[in-house]
Backbone as CSV, one residue per row, in Angstrom:
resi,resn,N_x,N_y,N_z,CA_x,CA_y,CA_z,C_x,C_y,C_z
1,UNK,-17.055,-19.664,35.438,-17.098,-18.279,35.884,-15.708,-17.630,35.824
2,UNK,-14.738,-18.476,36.075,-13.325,-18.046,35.901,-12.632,-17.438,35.001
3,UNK,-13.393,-17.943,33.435,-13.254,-18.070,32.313,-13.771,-16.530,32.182
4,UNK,-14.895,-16.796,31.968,-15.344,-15.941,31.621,-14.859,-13.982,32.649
5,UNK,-14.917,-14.333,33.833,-14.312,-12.494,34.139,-12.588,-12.156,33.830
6,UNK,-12.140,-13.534,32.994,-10.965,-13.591,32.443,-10.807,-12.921,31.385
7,UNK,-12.065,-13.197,30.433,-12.275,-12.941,29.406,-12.774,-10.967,29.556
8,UNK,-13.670,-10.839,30.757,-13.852,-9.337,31.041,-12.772,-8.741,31.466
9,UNK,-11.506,-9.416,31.980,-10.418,-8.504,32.121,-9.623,-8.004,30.918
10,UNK,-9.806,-9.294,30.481,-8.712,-9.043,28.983,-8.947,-7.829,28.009
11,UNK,-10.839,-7.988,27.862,-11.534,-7.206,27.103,-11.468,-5.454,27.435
12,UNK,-11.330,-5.590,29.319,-11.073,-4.049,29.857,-9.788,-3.851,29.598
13,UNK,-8.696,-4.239,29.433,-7.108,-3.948,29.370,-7.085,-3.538,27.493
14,UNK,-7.534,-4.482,26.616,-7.900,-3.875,25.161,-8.190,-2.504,25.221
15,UNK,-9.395,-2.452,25.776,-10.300,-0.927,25.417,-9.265,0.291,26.358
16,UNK,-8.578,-0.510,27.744,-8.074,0.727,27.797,-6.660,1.284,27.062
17,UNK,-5.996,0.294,26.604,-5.136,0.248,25.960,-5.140,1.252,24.472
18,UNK,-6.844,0.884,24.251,-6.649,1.698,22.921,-6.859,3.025,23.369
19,UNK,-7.944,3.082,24.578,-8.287,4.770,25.058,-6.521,5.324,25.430
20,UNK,-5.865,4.741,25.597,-4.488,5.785,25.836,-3.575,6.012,24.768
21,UNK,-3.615,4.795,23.579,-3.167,4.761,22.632,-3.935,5.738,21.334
22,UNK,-2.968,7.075,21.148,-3.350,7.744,20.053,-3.423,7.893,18.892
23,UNK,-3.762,7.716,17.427,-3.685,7.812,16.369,-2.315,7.772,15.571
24,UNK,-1.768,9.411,16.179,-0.569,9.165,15.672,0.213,8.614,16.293
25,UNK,0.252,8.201,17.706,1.367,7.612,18.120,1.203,6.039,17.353
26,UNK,0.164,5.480,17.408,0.012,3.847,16.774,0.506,4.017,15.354
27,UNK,0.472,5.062,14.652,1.690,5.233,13.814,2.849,5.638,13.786
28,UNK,3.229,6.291,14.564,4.908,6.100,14.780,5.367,4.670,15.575
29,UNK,4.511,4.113,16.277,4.724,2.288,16.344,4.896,1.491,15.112
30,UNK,4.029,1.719,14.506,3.770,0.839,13.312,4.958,1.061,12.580
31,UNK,4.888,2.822,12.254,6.351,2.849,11.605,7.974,2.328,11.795
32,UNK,8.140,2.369,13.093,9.025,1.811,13.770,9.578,0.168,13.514
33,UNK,7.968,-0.128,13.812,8.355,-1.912,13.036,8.762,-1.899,11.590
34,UNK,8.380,-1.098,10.637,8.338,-1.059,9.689,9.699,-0.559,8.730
35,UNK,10.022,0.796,9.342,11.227,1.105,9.023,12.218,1.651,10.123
36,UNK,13.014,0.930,10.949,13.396,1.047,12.590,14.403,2.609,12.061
37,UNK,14.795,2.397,11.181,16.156,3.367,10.685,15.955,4.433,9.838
38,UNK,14.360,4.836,10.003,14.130,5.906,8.936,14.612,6.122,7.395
39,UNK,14.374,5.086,6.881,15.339,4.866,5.619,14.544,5.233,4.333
40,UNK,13.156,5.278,4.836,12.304,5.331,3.463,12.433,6.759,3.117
41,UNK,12.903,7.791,4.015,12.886,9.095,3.188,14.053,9.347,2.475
42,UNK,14.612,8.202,2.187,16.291,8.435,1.375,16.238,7.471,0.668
43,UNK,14.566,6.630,0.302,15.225,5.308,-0.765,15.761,5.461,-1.543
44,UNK,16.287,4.287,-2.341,16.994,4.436,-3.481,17.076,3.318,-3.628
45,UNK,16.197,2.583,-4.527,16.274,1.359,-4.530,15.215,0.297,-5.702
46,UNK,15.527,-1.276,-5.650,14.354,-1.929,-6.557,13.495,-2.686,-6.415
47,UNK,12.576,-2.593,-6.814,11.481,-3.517,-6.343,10.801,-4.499,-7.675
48,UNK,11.120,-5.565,-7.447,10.423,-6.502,-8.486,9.172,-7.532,-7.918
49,UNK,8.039,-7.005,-8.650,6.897,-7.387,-8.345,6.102,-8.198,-9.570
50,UNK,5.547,-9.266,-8.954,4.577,-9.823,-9.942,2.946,-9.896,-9.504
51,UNK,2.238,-9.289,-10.521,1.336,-9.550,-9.875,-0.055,-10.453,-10.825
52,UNK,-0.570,-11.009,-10.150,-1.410,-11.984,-10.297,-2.665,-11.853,-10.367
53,UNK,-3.334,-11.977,-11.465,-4.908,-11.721,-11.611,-5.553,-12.847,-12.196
54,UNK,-6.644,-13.027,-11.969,-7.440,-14.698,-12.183,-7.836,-14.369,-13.728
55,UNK,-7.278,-15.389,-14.407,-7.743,-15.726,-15.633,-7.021,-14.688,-16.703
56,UNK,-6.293,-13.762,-16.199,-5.240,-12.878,-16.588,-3.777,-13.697,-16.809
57,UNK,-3.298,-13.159,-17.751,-1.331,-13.129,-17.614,-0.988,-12.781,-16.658
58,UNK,0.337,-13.306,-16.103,0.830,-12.326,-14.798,1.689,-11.237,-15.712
59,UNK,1.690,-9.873,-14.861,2.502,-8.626,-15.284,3.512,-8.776,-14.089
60,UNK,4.850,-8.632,-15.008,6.341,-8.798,-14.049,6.712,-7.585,-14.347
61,UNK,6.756,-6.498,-12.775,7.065,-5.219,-12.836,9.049,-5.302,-12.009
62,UNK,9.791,-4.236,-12.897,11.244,-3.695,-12.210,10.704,-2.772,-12.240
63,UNK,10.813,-2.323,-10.898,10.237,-0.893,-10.113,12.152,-0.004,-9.829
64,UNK,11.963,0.958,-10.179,13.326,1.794,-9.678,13.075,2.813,-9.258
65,UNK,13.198,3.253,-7.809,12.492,4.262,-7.031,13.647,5.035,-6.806
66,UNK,13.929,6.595,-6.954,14.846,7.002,-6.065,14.562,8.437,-5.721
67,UNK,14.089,8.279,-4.315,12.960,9.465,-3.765,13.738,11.125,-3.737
68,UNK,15.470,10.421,-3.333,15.934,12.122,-3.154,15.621,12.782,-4.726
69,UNK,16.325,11.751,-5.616,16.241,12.255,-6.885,15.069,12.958,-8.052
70,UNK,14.171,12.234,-7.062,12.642,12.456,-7.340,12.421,11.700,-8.823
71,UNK,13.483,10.398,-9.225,13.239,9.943,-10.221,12.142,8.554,-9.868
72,UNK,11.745,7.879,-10.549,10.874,6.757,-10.916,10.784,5.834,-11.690
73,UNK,10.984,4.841,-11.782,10.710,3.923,-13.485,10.189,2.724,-13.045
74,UNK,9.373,2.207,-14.412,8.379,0.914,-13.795,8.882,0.263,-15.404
75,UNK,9.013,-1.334,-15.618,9.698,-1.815,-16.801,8.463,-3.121,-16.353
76,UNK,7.454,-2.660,-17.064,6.479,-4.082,-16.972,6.193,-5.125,-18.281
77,UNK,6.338,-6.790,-17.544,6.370,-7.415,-19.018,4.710,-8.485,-18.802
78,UNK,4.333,-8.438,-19.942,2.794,-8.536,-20.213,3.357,-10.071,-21.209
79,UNK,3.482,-11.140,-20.926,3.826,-11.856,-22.321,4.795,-11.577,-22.472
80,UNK,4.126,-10.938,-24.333,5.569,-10.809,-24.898,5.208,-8.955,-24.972
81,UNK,4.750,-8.615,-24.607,4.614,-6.890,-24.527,5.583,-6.435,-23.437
82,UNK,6.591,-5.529,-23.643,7.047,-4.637,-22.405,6.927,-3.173,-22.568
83,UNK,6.443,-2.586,-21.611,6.409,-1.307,-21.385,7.080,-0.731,-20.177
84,UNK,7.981,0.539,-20.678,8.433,1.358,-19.846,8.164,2.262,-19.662
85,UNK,7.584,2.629,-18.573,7.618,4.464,-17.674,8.527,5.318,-17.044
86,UNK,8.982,6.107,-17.487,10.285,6.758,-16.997,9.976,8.243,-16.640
87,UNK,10.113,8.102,-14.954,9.311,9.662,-14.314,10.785,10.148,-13.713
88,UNK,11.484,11.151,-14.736,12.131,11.714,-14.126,11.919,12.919,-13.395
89,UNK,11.735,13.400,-12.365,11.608,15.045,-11.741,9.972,14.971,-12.794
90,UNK,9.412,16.275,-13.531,8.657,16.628,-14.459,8.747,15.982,-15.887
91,UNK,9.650,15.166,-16.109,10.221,14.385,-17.530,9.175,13.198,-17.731
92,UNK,8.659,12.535,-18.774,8.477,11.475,-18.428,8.332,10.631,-19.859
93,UNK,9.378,9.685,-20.061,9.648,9.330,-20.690,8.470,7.582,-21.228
94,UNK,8.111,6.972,-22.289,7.470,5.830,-22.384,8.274,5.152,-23.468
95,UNK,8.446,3.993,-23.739,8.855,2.776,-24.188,8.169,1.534,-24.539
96,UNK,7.720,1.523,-25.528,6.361,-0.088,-26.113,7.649,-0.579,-26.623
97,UNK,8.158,-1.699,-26.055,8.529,-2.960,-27.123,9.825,-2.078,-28.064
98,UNK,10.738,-1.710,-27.265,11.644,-0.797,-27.682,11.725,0.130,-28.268
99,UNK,9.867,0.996,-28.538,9.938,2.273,-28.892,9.930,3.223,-28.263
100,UNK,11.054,4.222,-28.505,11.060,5.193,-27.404,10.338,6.753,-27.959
101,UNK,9.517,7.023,-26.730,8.173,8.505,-26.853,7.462,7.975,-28.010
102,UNK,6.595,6.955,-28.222,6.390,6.714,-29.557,5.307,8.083,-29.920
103,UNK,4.266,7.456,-31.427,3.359,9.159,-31.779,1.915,8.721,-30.775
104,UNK,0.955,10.202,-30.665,0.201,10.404,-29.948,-0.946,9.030,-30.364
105,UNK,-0.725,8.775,-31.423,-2.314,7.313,-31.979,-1.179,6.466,-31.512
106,UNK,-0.159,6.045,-31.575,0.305,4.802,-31.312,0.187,4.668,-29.766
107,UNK,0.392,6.019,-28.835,0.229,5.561,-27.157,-1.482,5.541,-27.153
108,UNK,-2.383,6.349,-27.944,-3.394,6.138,-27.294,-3.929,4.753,-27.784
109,UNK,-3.788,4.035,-28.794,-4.196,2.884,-29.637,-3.560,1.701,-28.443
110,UNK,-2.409,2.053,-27.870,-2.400,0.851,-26.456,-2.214,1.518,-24.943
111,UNK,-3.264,2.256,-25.044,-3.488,3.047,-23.775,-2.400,3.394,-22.729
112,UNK,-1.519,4.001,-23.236,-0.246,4.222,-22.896,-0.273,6.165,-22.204
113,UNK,-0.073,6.433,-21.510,0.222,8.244,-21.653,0.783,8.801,-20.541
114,UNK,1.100,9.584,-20.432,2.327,10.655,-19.032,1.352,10.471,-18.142
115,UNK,0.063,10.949,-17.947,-1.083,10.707,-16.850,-0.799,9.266,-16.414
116,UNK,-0.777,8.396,-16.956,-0.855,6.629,-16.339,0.798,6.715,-16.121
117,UNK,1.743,7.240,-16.460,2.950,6.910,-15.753,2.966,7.790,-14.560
118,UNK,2.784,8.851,-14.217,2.515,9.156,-12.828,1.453,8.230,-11.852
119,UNK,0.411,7.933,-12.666,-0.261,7.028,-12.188,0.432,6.001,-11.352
120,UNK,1.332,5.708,-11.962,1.940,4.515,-11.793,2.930,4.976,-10.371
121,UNK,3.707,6.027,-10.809,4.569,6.031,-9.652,3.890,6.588,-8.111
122,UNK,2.661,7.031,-8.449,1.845,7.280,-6.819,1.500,6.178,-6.820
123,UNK,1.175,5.197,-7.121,0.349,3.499,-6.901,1.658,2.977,-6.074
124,UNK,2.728,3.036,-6.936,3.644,2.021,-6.232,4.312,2.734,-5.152
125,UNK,4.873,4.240,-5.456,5.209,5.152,-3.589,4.572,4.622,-2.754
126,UNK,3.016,4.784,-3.025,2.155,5.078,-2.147,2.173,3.526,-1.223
127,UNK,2.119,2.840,-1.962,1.668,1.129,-1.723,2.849,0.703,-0.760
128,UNK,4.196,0.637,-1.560,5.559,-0.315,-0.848,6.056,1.249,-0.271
129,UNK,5.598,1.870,0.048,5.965,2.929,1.311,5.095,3.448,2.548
130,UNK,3.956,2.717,2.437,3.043,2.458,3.369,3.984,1.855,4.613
131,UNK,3.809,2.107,5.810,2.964,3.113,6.613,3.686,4.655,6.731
132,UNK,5.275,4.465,5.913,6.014,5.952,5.774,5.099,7.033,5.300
133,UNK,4.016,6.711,4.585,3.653,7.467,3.653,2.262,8.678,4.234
134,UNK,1.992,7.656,5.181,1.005,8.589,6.161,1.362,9.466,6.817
135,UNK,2.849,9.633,6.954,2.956,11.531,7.286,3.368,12.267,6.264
136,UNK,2.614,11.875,5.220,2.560,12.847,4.036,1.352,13.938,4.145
137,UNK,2.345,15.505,3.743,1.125,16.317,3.469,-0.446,16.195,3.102
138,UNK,-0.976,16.323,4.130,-2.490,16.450,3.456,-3.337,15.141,3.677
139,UNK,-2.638,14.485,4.766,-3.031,13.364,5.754,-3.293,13.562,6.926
140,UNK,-4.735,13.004,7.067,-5.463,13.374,8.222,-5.391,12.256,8.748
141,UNK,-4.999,11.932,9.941,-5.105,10.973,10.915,-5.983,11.066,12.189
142,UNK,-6.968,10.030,12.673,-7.840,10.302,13.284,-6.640,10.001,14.490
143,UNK,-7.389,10.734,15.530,-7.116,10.888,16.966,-7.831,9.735,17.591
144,UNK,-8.115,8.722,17.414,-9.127,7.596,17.750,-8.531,6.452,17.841
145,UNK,-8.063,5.883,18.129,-7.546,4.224,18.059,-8.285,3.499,18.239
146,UNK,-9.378,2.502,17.225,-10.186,1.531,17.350,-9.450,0.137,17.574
147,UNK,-10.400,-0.128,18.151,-9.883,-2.092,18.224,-10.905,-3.270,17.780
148,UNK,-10.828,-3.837,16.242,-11.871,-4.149,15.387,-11.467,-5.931,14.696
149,UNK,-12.212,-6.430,15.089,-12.169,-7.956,14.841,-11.989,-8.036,13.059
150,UNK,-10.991,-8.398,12.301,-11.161,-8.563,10.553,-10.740,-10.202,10.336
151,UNK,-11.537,-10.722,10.026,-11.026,-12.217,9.252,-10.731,-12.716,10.440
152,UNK,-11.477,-12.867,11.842,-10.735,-13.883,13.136,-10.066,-12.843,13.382
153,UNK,-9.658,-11.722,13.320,-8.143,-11.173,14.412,-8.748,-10.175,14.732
154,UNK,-8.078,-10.289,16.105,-8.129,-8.524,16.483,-7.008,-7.658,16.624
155,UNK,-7.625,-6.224,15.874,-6.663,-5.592,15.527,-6.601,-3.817,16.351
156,UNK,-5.509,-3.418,16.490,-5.569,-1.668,16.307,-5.981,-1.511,14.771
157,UNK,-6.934,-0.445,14.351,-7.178,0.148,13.539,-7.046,2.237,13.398
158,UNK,-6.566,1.912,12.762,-6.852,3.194,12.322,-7.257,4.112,10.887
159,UNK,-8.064,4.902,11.134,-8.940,5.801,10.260,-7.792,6.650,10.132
160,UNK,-7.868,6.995,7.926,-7.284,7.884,7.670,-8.045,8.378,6.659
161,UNK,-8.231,9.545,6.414,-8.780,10.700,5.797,-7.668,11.482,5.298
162,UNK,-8.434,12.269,3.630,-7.393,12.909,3.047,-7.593,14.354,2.675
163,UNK,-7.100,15.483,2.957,-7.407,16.883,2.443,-7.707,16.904,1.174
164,UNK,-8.922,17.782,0.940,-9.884,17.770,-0.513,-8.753,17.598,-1.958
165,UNK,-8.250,18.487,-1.313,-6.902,18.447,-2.919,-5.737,17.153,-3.062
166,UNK,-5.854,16.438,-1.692,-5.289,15.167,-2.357,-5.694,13.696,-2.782
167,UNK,-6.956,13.927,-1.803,-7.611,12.729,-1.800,-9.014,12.324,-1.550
168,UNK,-10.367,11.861,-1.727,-11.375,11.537,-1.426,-11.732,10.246,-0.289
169,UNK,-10.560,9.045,-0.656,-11.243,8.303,-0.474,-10.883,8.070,1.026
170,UNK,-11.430,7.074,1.988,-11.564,6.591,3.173,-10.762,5.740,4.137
171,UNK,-9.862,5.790,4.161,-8.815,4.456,4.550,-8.758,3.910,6.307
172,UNK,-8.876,2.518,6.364,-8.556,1.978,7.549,-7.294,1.004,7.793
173,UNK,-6.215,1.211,8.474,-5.256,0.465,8.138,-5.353,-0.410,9.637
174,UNK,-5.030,-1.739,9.952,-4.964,-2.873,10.917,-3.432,-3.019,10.724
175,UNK,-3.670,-3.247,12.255,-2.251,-3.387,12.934,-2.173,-4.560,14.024
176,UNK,-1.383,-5.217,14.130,-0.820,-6.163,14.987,-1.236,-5.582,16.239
177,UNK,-1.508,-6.139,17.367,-1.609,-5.684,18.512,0.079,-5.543,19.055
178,UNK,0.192,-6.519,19.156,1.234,-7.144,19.837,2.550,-6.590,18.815
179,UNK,3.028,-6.632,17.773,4.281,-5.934,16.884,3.779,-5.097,16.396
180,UNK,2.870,-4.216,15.978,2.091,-3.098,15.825,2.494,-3.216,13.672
181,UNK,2.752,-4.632,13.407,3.148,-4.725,11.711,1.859,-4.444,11.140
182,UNK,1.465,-3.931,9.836,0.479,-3.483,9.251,0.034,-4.928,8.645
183,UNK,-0.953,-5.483,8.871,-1.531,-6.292,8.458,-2.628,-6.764,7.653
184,UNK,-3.431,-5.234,7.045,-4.720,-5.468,6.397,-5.164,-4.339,6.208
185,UNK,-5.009,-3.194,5.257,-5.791,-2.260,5.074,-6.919,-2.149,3.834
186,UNK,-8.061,-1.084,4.081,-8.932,-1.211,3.347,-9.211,0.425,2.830
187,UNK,-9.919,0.299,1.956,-10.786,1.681,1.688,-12.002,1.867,0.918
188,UNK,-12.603,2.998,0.919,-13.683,2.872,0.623,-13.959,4.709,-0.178
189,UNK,-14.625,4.307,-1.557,-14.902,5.950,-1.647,-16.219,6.502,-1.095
190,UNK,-17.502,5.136,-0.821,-18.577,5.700,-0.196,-18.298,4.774,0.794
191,UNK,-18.219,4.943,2.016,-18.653,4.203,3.155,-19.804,3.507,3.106
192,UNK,-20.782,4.123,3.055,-21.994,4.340,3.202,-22.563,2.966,1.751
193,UNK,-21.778,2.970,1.103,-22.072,2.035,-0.153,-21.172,0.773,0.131
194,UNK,-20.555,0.374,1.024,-19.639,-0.276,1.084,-18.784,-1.185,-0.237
195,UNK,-18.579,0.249,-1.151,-17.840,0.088,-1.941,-16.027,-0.222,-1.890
196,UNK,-15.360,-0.107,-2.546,-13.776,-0.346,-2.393,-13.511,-1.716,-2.120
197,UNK,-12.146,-1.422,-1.604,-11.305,-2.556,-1.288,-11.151,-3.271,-0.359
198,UNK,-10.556,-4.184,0.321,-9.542,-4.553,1.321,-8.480,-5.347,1.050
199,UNK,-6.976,-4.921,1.335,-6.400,-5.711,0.866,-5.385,-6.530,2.337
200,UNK,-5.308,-7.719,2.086,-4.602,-8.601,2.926,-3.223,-8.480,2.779
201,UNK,-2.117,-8.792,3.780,-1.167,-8.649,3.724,-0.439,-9.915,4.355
202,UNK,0.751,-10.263,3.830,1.186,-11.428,4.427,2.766,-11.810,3.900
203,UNK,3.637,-12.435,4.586,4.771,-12.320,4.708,5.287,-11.122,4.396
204,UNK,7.006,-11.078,4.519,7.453,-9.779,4.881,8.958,-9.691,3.667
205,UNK,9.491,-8.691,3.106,10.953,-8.732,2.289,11.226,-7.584,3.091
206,UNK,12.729,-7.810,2.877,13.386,-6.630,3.800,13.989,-5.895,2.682
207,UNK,13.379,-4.753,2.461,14.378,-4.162,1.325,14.693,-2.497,2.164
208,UNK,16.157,-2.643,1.662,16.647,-1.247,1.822,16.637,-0.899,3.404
209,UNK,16.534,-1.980,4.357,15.880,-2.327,5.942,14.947,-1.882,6.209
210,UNK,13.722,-1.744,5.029,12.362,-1.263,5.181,11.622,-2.895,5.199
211,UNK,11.243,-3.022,6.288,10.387,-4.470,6.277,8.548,-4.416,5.253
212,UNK,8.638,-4.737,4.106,7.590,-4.749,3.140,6.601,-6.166,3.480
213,UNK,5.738,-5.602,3.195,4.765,-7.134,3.020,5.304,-7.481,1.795
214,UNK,5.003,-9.138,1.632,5.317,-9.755,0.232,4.600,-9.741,-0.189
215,UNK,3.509,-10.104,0.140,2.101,-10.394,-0.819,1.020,-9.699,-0.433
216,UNK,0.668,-9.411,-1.415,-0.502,-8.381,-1.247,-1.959,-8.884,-1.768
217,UNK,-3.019,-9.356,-1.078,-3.877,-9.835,-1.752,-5.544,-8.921,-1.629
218,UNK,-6.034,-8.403,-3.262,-7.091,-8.019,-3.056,-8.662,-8.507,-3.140
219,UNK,-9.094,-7.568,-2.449,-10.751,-7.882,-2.865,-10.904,-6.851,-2.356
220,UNK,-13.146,-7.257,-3.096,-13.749,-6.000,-3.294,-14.185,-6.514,-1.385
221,UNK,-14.984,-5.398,-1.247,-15.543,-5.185,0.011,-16.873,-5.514,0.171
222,UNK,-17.637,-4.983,-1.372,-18.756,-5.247,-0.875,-19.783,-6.949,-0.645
223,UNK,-18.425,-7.839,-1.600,-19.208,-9.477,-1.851,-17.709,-10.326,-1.865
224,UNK,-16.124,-9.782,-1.417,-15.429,-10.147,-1.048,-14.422,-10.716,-2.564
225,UNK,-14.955,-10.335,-3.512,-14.589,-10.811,-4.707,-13.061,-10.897,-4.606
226,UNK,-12.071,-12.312,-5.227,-10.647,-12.008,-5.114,-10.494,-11.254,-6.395
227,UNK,-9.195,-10.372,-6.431,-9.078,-9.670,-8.054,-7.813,-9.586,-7.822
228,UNK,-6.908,-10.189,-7.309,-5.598,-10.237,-7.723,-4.744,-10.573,-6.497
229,UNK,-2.983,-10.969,-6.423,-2.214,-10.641,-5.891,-0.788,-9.931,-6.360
230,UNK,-0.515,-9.066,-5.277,0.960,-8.421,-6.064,1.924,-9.493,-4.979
231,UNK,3.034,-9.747,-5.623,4.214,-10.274,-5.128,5.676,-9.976,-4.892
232,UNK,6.251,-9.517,-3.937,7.263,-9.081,-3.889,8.086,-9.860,-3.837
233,UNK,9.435,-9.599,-4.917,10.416,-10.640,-4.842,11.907,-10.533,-4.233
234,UNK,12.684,-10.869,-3.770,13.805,-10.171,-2.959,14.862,-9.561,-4.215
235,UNK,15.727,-8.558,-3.996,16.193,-7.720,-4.247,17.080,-8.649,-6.057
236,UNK,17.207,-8.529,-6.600,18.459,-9.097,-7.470,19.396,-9.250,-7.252
């Protein structure tokens, strides 16, 4: 019996914990662990990532981010293929295997084009600047703080939603109770289909004194399928 109204206290201190705990404040926590020194709105910096897909080559990405400048570049090696994306400001420069801007049949013949290099630089902002990135324009943050069991843990969760012109899809990001570190986010474009992702998160690189997950591991949502990991490697 001990046990158990132990277990009903614990469970009432959770729920009230989350009823006082607000949306955005569990993100300015999170952020806090994440980047203590506000540093991500002045990166300038590199990120070398590998990432890992089953029965695939691994692709070894040099990421060069530099946010005041509003420049970008991604230098990915496939084998023996390398390709470069170069997002300066509105510029955007491509590179196959030391050709530079090659002609319009040669980028589309290896699916190469200015659309997939922006592509590229919202994938990776968006990703290794997570949880900075949620007080970006046109981010809706629920006023709700859930508290939701994923894989054995229990977590703060929070629901994020995106204004029509930036975004569709559905996002839930998990948080540490206890260090409030981002530990597992997911998304979905139909809820209702339990389509999308979830991706796992695990160990940490300190770059630029922005504390990053290292590894990033995905699957689908709806039958748990693995489809890859990205890997972060420490600085050069």
């Amino acid at each position: 019996m001990k046990h158990f109204s132990l277990l009903l206290f614990v469970l009432f201190v959770s729920i009230l914990h989350s009823q006082e705990l607000t949306g955005p404040q569990l993100l300015d926590k999170t952020i806090t662990y994440h980047d203590p020194n506000s540093n991500w709105k002045t990166f300038n910096g590199s990120l070398h990532i590998t990432m890992e897909i089953p029965e695939k080559p691994n692709r070894d990405s040099d990421i060069y981010i530099d946010l005041p400048k509003q420049f970008f570049s991604v230098k990915a090696t496939i084998e023996d293929n390398v390709t470069e994306y170069i997002v300066n400001k509105d510029s955007v420069t491509i590179i196959l295997n030391g050709v530079k801007n090659p002609s319009e049949s040669f980028l589309k013949e290896n699916r190469l084009s200015k659309d997939r290099a922006k592509l590229y630089k919202n994938y990776y902002t968006y990703l290794y600047g997570l949880p900075m990135k949620l007080k970006d324009e046109g981010t809706i943050i629920s006023d709700k703080v859930m508290s939701k069991t994923f894989k054995g843990k229990s977590y703060w969760v929070l629901k994020v939603t995106y204004r029509k012109d930036v975004g569709d899809d559905i996002w839930y990001f998990y948080f540490d109770k206890n260090t409030f570190a981002m530990e597992v986010y997911q998304f979905f474009h139909e809820e209702s289909k339990n389509d999308g992702e979830y991706i796992l998160l695990s160990g940490e690189e300190t770059i630029n004194g922005i504390k990053m997950p290292k590894n990033r591991a995905w699957y689908m949502n709806k039958d748990n399928k693995y489809l890859g990991t990205d890997i972060l490697h420490p600085s050069k």
